[in-house]
C-alpha positions in Angstrom: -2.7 -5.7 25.7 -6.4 -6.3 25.8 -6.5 -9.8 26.1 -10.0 -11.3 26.2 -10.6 -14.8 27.3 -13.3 -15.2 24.4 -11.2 -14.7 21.7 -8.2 -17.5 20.4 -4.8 -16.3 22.2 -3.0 -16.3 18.8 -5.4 -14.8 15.8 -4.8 -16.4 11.8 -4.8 -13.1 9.8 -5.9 -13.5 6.3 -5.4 -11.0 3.6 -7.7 -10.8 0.3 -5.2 -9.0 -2.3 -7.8 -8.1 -5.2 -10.1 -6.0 -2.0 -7.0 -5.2 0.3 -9.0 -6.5 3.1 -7.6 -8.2 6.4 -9.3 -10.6 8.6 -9.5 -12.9 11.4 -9.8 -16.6 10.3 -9.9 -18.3 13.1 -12.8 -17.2 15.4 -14.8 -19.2 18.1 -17.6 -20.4 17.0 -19.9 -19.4 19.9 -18.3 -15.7 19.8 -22.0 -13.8 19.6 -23.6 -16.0 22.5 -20.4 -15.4 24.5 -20.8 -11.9 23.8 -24.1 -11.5 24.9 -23.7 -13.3 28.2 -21.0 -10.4 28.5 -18.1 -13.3 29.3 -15.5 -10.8 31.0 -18.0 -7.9 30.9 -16.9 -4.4 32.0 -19.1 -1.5 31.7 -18.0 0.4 29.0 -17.5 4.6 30.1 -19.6 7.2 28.5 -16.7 9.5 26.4 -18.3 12.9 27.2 -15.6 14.2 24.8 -17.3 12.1 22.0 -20.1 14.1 22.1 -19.6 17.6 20.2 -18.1 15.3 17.0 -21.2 13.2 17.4 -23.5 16.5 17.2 -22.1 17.4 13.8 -22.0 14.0 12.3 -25.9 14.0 13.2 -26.5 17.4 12.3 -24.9 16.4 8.6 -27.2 13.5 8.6 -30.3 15.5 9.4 -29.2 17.3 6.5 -29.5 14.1 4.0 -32.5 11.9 5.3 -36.1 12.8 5.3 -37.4 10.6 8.4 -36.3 11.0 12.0 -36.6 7.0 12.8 -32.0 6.0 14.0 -31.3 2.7 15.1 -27.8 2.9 16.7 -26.0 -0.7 16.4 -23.5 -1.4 18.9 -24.5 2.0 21.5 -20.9 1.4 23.5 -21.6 4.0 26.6 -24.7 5.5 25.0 -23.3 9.1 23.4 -24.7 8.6 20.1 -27.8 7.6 21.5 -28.5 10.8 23.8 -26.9 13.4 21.4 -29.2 11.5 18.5 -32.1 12.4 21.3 -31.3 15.7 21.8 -31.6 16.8 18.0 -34.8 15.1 18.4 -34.7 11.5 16.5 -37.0 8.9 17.3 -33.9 6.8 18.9 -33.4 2.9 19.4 -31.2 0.8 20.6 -28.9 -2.9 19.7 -26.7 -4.3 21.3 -25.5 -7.5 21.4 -23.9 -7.5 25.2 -27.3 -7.6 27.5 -25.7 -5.7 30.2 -24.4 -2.8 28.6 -28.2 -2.6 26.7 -29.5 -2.4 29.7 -27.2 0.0 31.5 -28.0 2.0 28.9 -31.6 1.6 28.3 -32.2 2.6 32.0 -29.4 5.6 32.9 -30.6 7.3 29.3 -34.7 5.9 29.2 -34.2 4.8 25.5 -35.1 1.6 24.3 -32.1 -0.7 23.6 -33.3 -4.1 22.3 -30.3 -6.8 23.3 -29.8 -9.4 20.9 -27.3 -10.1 18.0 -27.4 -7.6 15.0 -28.1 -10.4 12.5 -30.7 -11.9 14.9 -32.9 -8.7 15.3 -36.0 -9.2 14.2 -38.8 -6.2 13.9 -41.1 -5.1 11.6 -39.7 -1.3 11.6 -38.1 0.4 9.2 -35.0 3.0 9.5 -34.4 6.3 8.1 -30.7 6.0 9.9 -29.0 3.5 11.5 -25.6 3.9 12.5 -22.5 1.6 13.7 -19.9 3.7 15.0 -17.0 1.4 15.5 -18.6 -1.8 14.8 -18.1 -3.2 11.8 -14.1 -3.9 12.4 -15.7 -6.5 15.6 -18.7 -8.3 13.6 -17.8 -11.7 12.2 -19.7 -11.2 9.0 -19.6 -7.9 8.0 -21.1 -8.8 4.3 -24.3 -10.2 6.6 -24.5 -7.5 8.5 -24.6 -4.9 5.5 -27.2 -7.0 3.9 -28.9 -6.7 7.1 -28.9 -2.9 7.5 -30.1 -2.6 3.4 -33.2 -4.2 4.4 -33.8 -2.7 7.7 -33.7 0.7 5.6 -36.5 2.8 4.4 -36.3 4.2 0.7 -33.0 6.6 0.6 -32.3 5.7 4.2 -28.7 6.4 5.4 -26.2 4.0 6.7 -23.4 5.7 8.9 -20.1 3.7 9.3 -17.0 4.8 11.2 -14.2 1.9 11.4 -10.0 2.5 11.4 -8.5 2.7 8.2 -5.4 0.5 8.3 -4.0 2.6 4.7 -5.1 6.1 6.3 -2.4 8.7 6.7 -1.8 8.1 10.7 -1.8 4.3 10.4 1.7 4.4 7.9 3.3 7.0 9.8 2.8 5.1 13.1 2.8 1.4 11.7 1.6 -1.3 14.6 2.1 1.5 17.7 -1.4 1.9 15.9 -4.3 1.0 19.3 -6.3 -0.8 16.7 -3.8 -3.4 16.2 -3.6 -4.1 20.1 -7.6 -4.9 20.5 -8.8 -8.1 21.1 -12.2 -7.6 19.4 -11.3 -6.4 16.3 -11.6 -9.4 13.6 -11.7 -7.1 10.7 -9.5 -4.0 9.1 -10.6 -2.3 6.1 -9.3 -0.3 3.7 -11.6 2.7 2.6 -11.2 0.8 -1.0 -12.2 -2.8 1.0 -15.6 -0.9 2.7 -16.3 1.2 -0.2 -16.4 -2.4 -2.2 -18.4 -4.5 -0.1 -21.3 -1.2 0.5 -21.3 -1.0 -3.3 -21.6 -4.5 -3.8 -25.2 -4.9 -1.6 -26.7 -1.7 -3.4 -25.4 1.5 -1.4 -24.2 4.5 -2.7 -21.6 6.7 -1.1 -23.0 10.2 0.0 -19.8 11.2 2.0 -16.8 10.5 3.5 -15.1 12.1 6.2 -11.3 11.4 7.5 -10.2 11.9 10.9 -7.4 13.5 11.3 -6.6 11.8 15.0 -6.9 8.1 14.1 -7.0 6.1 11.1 -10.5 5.3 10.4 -13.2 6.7 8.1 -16.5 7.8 8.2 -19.1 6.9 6.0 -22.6 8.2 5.1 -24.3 6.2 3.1 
């Protein structure tokens, strides 16, 4: 249903037994450069009805970190970004399609470096950095966890959410599930798959939080 042009027509799906994690085997090698030329771009909406959830996933997080310095990877229409703002974070920025970083960058006036996740290069360090919805569309996740652990200061926080393909609504509603039908998505995890691989590059799980909507879990870290 969401066909996409930079992705094969026909995925290989590849199940690890031991993690219980799925993924895509067969991706195009030039995926994150297509990406970031925006190949079949279309601006992506602000969800004004994202926001109030956002506000108390950041007001928990406030609650757990001692900095105010977020990074939000992968800003989609920017709602993180501007409630992040509001409750007064020093807010940046990535992501990896350069016209939706700069949509963004210049409707909300916050920096949004464009550039590949495992490309970004900076001196800074994080208190927070968040990837709400990411993770399932990255084609290294392991790289990308690494990646956040060292952009991290001392007892920062990493905040995940991704669909859970075990959660509650994803048995009762099998593949009528949306996050079957989405082009992008090259990974599915388990909350036993993403609890593994955080564990395994030296995070420690703070909280979790199931929706009760979709199946997908959130993850402070």
């Amino acid at each position: 249903m969401s066909y996409n042009s930079m992705y094969s027509p026909v995925k290989v799906w590849m199940y690890c037994e031991p993690c219980e994690h799925i993924f895509s085997y067969n991706n195009p090698s030039s995926l994150s450069d297509m990406k970031f030329d925006g190949i079949n771009f279309n601006l992506m909406p602000s969800k004004l009805d994202f926001l109030p959830t956002i506000g108390e996933n950041l007001r928990e997080l406030k609650r757990n970190v001692t900095g105010k310095k977020l990074l939000d990877v992968g800003i989609g229409g920017g709602e993180l970004l501007a409630v992040a703002k509001e409750l007064h974070f020093e807010v940046e920025g990535l992501e990896i399609v350069k016209k939706q970083a700069d949509h963004i960058a210049n409707f909300l006036g916050i920096p949004v470096t464009a550039c590949d996740f495992l490309k970004y290069e900076t001196d800074k360090r994080y208190d927070v950095i968040t990837m709400g919805d990411v993770i399932e569309h990255i084609e290294d996740p392991a790289a990308t966890i690494r990646k956040a652990y060292d952009l991290l200061n001392d007892r920062g926080i990493l905040w995940i959410s991704t669909p859970n393909y075990q959660s509650a609504h994803a048995q009762f509603v099998k593949f009528d599930d949306a996050m079957w039908k989405e082009a992008g998505h090259l990974h599915y995890f388990s909350f036993h798959s993403l609890k593994m691989i955080l564990e395994k590059h030296q995070f420690q799980l703070i909280t979790r939080c199931q929706s009760t909507t979709k199946a997908r879990w959130r993850l402070r870290l």
